[in-house]
CHARMM internal coordinates of N, CA and C (Angstrom, degrees):
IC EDIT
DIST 1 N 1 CA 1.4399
DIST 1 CA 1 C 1.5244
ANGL 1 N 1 CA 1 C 108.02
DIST 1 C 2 N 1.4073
ANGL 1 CA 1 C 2 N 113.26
DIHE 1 N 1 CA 1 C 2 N 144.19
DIST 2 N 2 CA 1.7543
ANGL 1 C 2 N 2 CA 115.18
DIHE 1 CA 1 C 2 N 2 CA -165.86
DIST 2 CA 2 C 1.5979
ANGL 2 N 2 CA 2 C 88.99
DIHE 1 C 2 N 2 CA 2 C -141.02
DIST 2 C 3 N 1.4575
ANGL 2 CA 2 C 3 N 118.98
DIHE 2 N 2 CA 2 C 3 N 99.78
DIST 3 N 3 CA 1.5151
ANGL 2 C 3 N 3 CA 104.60
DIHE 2 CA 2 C 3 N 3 CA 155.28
DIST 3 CA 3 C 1.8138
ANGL 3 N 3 CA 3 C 113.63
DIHE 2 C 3 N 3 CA 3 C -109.75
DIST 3 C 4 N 1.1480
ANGL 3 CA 3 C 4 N 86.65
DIHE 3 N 3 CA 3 C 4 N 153.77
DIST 4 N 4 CA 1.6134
ANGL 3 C 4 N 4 CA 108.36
DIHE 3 CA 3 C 4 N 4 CA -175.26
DIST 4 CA 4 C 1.4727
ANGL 4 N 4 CA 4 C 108.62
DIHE 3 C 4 N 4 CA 4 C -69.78
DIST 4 C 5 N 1.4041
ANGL 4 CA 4 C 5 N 109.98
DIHE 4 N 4 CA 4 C 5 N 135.38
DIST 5 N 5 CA 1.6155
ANGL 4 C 5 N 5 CA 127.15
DIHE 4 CA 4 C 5 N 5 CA 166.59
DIST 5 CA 5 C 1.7651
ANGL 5 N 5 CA 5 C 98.31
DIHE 4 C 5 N 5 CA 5 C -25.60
DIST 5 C 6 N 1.2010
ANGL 5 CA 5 C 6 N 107.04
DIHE 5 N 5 CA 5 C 6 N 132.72
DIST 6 N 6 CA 1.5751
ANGL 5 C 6 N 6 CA 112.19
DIHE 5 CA 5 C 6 N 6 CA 172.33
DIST 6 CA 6 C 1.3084
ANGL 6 N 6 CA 6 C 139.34
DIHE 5 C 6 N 6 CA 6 C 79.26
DIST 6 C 7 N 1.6041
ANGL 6 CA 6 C 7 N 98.58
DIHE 6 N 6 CA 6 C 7 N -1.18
DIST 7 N 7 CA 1.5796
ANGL 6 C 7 N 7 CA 121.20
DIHE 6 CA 6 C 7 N 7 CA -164.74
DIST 7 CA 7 C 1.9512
ANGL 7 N 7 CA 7 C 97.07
DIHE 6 C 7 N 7 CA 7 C -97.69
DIST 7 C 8 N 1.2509
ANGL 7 CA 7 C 8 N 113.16
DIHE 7 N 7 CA 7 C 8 N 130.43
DIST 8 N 8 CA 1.7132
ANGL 7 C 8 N 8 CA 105.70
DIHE 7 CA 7 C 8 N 8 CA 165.17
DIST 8 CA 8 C 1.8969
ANGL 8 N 8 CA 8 C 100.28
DIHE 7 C 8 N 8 CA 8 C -116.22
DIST 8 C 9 N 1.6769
ANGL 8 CA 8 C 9 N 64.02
DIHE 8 N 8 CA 8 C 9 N 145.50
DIST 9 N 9 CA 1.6890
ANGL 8 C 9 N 9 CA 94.05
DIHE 8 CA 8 C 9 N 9 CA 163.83
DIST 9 CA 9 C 1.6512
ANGL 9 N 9 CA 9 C 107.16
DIHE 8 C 9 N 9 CA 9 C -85.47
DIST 9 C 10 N 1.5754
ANGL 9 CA 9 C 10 N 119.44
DIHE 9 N 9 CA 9 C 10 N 156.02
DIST 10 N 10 CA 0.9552
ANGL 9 C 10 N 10 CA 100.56
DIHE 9 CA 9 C 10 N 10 CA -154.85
DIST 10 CA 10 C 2.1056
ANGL 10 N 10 CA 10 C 77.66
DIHE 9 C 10 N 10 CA 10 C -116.69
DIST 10 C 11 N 1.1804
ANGL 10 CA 10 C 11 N 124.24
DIHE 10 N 10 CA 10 C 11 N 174.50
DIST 11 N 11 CA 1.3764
ANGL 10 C 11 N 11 CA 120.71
DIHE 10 CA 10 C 11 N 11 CA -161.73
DIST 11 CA 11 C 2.0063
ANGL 11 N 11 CA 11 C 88.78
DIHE 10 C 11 N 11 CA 11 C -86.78
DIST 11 C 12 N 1.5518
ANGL 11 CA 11 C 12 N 83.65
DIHE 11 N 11 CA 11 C 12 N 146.18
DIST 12 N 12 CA 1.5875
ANGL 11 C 12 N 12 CA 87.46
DIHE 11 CA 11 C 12 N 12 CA 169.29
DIST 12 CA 12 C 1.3429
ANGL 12 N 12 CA 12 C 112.73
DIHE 11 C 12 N 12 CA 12 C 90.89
DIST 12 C 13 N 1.2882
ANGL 12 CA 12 C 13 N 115.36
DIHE 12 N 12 CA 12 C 13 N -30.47
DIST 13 N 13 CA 1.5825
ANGL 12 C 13 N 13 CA 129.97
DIHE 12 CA 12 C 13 N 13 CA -177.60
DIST 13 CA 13 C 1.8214
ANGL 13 N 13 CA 13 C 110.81
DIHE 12 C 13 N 13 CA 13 C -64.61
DIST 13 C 14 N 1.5435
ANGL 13 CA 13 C 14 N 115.12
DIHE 13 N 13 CA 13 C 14 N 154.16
DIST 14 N 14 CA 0.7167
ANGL 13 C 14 N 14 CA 121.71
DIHE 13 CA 13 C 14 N 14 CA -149.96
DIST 14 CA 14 C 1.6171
ANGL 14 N 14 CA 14 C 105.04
DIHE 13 C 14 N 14 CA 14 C -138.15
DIST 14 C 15 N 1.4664
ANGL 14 CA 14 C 15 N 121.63
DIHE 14 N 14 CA 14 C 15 N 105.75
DIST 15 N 15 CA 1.8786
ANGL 14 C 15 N 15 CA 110.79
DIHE 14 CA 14 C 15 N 15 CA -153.97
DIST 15 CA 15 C 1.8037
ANGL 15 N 15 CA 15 C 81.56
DIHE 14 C 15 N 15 CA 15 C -132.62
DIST 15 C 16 N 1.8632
ANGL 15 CA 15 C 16 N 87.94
DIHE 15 N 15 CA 15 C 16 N 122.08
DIST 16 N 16 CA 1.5248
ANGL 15 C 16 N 16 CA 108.66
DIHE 15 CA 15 C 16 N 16 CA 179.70
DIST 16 CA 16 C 1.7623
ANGL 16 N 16 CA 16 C 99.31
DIHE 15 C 16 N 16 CA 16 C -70.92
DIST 16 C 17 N 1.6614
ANGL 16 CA 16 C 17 N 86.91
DIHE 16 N 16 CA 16 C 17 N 150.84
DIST 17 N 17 CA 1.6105
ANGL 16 C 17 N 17 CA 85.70
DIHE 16 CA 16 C 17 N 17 CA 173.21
DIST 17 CA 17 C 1.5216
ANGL 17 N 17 CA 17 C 139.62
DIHE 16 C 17 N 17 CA 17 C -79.39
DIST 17 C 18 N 1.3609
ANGL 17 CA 17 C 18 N 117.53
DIHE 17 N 17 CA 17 C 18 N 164.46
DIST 18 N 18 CA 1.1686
ANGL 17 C 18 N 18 CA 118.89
DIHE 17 CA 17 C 18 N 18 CA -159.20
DIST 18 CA 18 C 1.4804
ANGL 18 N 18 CA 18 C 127.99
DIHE 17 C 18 N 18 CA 18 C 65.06
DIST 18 C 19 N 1.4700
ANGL 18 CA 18 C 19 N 98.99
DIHE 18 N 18 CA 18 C 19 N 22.33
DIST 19 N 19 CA 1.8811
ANGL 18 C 19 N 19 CA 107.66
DIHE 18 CA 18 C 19 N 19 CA -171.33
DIST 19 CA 19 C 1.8203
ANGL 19 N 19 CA 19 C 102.15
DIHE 18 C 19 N 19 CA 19 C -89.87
DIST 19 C 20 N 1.1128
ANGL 19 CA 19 C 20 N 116.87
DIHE 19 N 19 CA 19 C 20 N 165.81
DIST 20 N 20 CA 1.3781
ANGL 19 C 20 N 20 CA 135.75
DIHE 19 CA 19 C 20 N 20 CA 171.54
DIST 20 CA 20 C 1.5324
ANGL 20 N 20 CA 20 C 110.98
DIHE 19 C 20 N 20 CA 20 C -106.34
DIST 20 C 21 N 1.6174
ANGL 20 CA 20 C 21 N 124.31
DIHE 20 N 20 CA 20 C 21 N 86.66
DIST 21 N 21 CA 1.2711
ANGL 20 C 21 N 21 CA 117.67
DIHE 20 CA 20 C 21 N 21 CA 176.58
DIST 21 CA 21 C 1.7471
ANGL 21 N 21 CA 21 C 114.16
DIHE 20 C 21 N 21 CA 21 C -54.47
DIST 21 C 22 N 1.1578
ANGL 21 CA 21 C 22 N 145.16
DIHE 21 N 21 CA 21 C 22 N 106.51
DIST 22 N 22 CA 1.7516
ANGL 21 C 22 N 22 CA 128.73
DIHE 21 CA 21 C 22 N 22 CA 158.12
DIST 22 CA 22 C 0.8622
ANGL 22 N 22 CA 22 C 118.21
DIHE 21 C 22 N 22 CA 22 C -77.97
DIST 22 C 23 N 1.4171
ANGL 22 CA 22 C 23 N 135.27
DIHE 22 N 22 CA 22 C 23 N -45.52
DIST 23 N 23 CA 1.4005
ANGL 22 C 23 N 23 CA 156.02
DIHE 22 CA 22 C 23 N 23 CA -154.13
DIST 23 CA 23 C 1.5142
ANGL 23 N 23 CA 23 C 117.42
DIHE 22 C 23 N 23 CA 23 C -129.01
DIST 23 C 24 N 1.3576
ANGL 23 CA 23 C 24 N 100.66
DIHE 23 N 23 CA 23 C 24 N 142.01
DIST 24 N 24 CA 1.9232
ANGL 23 C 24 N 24 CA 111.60
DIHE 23 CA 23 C 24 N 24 CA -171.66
DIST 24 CA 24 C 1.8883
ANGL 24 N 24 CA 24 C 102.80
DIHE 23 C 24 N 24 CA 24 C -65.94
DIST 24 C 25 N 1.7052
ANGL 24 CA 24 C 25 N 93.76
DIHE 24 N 24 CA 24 C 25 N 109.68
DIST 25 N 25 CA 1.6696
ANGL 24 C 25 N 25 CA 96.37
DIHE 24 CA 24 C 25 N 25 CA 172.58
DIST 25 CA 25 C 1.6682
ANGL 25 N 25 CA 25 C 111.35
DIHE 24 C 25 N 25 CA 25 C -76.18
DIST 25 C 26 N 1.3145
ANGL 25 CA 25 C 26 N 128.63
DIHE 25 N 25 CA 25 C 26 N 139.84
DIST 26 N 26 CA 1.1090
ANGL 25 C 26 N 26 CA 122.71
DIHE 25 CA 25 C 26 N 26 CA -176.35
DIST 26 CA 26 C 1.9067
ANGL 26 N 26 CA 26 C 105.18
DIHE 25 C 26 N 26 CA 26 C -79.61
DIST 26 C 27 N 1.4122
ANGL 26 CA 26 C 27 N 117.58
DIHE 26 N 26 CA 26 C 27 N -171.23
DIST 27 N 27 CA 1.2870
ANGL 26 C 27 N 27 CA 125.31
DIHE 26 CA 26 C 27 N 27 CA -159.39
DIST 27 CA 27 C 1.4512
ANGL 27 N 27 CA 27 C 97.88
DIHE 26 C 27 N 27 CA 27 C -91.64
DIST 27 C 28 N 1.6487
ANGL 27 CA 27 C 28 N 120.42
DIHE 27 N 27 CA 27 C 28 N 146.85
DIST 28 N 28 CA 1.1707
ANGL 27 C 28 N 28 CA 111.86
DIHE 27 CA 27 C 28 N 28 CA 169.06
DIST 28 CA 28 C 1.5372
ANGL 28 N 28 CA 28 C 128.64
DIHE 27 C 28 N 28 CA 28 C 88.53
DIST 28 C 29 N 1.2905
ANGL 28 CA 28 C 29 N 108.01
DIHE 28 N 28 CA 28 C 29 N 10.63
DIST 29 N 29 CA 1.7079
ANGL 28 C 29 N 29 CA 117.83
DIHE 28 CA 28 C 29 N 29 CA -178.75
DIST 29 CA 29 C 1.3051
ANGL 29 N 29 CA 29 C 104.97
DIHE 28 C 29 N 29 CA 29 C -138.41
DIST 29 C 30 N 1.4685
ANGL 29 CA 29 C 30 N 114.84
DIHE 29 N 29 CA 29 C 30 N -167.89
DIST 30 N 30 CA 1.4515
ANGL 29 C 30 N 30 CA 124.58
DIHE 29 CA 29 C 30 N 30 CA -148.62
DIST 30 CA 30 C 1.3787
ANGL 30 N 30 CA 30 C 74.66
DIHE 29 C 30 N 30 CA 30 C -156.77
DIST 30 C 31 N 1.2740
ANGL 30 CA 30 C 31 N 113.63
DIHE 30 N 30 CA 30 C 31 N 112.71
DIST 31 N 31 CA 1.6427
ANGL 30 C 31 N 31 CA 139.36
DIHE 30 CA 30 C 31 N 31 CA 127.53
DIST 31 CA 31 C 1.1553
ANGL 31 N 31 CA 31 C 150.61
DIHE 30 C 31 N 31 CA 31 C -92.39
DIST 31 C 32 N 1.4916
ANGL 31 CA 31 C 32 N 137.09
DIHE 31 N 31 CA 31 C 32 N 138.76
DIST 32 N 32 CA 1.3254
ANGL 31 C 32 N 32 CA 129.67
DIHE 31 CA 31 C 32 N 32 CA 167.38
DIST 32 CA 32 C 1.0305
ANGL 32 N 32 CA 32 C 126.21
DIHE 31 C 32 N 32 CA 32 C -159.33
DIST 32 C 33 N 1.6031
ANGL 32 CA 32 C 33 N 140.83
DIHE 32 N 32 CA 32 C 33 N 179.22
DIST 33 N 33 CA 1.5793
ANGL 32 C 33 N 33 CA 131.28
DIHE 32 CA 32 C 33 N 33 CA 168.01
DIST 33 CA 33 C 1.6532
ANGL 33 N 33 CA 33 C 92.66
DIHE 32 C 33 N 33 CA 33 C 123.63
DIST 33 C 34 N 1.1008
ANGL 33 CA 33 C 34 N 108.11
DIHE 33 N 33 CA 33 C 34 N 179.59
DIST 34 N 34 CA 1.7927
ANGL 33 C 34 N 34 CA 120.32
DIHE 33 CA 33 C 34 N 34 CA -176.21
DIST 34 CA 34 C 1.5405
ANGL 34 N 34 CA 34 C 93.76
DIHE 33 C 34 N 34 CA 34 C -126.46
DIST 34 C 35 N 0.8852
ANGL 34 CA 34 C 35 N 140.84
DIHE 34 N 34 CA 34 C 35 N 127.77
DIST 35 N 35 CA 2.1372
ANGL 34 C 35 N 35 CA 111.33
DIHE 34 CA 34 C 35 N 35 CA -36.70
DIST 35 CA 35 C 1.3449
ANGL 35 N 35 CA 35 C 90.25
DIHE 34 C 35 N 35 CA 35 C -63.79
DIST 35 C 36 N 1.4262
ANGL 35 CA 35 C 36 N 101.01
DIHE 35 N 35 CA 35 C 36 N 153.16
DIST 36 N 36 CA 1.5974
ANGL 35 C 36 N 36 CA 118.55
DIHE 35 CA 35 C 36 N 36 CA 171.04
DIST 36 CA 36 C 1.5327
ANGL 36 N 36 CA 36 C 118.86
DIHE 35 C 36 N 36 CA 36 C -62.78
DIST 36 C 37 N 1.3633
ANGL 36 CA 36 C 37 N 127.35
DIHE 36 N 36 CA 36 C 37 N 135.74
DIST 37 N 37 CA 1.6035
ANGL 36 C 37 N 37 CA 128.87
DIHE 36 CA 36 C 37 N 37 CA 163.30
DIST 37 CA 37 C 1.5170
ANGL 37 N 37 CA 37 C 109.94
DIHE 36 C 37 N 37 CA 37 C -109.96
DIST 37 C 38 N 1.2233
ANGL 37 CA 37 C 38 N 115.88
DIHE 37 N 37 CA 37 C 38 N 166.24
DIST 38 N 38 CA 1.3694
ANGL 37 C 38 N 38 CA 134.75
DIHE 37 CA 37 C 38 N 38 CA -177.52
DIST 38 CA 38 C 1.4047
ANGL 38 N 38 CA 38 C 79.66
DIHE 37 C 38 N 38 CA 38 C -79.96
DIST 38 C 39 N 1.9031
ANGL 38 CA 38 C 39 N 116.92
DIHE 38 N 38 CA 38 C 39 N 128.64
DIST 39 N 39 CA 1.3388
ANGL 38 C 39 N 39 CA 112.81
DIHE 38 CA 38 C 39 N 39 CA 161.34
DIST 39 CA 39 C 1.6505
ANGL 39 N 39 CA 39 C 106.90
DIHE 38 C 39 N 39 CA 39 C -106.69
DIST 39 C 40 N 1.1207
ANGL 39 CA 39 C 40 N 123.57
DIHE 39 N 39 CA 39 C 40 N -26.50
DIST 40 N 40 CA 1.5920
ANGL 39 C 40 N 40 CA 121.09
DIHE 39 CA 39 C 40 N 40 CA 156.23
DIST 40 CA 40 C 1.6821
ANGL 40 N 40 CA 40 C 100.61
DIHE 39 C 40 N 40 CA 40 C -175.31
DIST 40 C 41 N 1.8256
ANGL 40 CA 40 C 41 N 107.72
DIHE 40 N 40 CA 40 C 41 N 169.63
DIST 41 N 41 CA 1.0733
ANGL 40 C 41 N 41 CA 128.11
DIHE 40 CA 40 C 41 N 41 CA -178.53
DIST 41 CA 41 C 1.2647
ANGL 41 N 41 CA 41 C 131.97
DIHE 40 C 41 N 41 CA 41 C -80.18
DIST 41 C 42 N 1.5614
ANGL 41 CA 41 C 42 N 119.27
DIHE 41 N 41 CA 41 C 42 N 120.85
DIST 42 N 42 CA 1.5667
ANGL 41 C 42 N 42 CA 112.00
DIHE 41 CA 41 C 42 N 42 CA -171.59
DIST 42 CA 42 C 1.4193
ANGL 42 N 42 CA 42 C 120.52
DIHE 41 C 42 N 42 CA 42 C -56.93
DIST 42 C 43 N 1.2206
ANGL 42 CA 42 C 43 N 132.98
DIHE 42 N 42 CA 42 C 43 N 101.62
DIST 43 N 43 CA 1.5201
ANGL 42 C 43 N 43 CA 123.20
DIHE 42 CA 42 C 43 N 43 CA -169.10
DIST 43 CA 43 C 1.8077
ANGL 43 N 43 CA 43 C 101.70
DIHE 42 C 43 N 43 CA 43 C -93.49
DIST 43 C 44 N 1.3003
ANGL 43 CA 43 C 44 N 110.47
DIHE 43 N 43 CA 43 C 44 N -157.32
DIST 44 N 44 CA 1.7073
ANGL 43 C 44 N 44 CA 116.59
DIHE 43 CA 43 C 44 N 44 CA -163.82
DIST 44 CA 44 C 1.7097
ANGL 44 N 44 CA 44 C 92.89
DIHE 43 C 44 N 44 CA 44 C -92.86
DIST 44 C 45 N 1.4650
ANGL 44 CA 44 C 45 N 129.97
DIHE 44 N 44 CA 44 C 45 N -8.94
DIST 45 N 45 CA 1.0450
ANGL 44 C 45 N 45 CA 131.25
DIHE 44 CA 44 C 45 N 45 CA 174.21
DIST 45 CA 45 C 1.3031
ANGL 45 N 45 CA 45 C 152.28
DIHE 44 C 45 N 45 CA 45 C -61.12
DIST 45 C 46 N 1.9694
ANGL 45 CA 45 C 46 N 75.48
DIHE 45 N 45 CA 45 C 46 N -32.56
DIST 46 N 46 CA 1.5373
ANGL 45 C 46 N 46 CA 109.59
DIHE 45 CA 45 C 46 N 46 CA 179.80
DIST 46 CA 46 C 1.8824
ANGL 46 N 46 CA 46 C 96.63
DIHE 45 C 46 N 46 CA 46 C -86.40
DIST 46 C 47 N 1.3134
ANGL 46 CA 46 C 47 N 128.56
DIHE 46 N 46 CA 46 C 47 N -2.34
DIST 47 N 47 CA 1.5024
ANGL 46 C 47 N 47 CA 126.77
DIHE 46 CA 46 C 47 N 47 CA 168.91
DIST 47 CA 47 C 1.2896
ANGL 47 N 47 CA 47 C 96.03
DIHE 46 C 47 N 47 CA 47 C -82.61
DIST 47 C 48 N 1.6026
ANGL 47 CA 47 C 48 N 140.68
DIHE 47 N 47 CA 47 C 48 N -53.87
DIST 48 N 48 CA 1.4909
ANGL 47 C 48 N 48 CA 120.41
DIHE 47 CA 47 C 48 N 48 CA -160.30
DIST 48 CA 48 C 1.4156
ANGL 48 N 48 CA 48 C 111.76
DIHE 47 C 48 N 48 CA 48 C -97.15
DIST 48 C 49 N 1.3099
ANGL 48 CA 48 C 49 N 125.92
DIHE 48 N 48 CA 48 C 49 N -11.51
DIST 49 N 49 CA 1.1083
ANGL 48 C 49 N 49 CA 115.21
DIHE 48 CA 48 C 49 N 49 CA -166.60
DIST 49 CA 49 C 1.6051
ANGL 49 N 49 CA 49 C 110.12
DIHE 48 C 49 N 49 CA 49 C -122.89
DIST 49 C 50 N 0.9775
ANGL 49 CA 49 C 50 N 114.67
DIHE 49 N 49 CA 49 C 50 N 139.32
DIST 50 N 50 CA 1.8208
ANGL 49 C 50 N 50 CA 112.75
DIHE 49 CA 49 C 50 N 50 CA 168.81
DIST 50 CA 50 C 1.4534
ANGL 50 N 50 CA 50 C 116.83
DIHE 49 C 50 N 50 CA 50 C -146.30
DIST 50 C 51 N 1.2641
ANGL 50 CA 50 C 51 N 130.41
DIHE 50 N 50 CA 50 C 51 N 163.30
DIST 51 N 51 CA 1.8294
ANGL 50 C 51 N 51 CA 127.93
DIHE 50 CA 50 C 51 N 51 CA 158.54
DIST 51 CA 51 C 1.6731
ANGL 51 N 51 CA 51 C 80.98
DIHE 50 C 51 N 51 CA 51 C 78.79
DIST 51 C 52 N 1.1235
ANGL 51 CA 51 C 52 N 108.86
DIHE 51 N 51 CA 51 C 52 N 95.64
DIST 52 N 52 CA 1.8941
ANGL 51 C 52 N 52 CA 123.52
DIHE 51 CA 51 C 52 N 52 CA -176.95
DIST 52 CA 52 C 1.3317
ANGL 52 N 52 CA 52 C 101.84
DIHE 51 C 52 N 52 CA 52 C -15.02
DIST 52 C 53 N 1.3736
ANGL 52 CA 52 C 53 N 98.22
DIHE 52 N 52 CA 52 C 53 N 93.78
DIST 53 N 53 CA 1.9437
ANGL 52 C 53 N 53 CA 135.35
DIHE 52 CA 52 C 53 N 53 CA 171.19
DIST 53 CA 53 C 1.1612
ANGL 53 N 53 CA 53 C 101.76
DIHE 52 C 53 N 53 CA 53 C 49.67
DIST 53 C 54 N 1.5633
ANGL 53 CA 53 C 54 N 152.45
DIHE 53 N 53 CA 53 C 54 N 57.27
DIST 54 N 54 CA 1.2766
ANGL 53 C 54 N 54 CA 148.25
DIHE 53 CA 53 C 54 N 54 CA -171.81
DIST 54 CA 54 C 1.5714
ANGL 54 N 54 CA 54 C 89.44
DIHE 53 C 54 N 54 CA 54 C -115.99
DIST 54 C 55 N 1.1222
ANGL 54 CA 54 C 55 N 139.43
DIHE 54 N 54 CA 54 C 55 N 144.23
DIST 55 N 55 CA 1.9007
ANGL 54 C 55 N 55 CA 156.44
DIHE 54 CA 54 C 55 N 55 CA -167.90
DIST 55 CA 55 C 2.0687
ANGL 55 N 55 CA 55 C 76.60
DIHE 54 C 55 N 55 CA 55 C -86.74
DIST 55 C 56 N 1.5788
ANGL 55 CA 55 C 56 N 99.34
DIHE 55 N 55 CA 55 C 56 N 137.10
DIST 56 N 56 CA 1.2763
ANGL 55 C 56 N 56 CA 107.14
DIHE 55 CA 55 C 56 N 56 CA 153.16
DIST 56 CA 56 C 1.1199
ANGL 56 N 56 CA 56 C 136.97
DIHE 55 C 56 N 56 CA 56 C -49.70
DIST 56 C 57 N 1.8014
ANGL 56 CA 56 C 57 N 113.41
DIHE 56 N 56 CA 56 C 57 N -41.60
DIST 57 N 57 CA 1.2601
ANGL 56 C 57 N 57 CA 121.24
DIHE 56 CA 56 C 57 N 57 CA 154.56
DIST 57 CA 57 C 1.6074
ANGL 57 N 57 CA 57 C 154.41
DIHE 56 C 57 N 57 CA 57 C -47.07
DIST 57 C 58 N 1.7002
ANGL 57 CA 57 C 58 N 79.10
DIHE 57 N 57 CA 57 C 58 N -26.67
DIST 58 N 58 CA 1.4706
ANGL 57 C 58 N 58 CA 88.72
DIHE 57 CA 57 C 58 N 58 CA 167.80
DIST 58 CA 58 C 1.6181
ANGL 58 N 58 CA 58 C 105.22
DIHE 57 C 58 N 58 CA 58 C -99.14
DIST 58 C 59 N 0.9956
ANGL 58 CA 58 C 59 N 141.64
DIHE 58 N 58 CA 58 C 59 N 11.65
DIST 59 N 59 CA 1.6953
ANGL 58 C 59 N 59 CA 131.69
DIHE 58 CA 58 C 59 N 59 CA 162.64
DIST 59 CA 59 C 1.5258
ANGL 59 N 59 CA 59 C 123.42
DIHE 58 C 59 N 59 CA 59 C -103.82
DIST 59 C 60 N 1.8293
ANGL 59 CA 59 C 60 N 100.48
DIHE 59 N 59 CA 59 C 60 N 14.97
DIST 60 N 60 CA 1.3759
ANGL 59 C 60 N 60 CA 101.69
DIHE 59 CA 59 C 60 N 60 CA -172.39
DIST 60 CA 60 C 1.8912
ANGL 60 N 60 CA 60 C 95.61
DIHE 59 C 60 N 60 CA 60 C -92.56
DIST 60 C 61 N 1.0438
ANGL 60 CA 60 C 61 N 108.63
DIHE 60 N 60 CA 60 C 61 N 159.81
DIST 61 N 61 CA 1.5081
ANGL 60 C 61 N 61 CA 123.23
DIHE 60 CA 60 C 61 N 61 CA -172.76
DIST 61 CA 61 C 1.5965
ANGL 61 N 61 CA 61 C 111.58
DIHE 60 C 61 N 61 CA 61 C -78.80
END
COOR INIT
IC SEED 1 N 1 CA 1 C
IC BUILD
């Protein structure tokens, strides 16, 4: 990840690798690409659920 002099990350945000930050990502999303875009917003969903909608609980060992 490469952001430019003057550019903010916004807290919580999430910048795929090898991206080119240009522009200030706001808080709470998932960006990436050269230059990076907002590809969508971290909601409360992305805390319980992961591994295409499976409960954390059920992937623990």
């Amino acid at each position: 990840m490469t952001v430019l002099q003057g550019v903010h990350v916004g807290d919580n945000s999430i910048i795929g690798a090898g991206s080119l930050v240009t522009k200030d990502i706001p808080t709470n999303v998932i960006a990436m690409g050269t230059p990076a875009k907002v590809v969508r917003k971290i909601t409360a969903d992305d805390e319980t659920y992961y591994d295409h909608g499976r409960l954390i609980s059920e992937n623990k060992v």
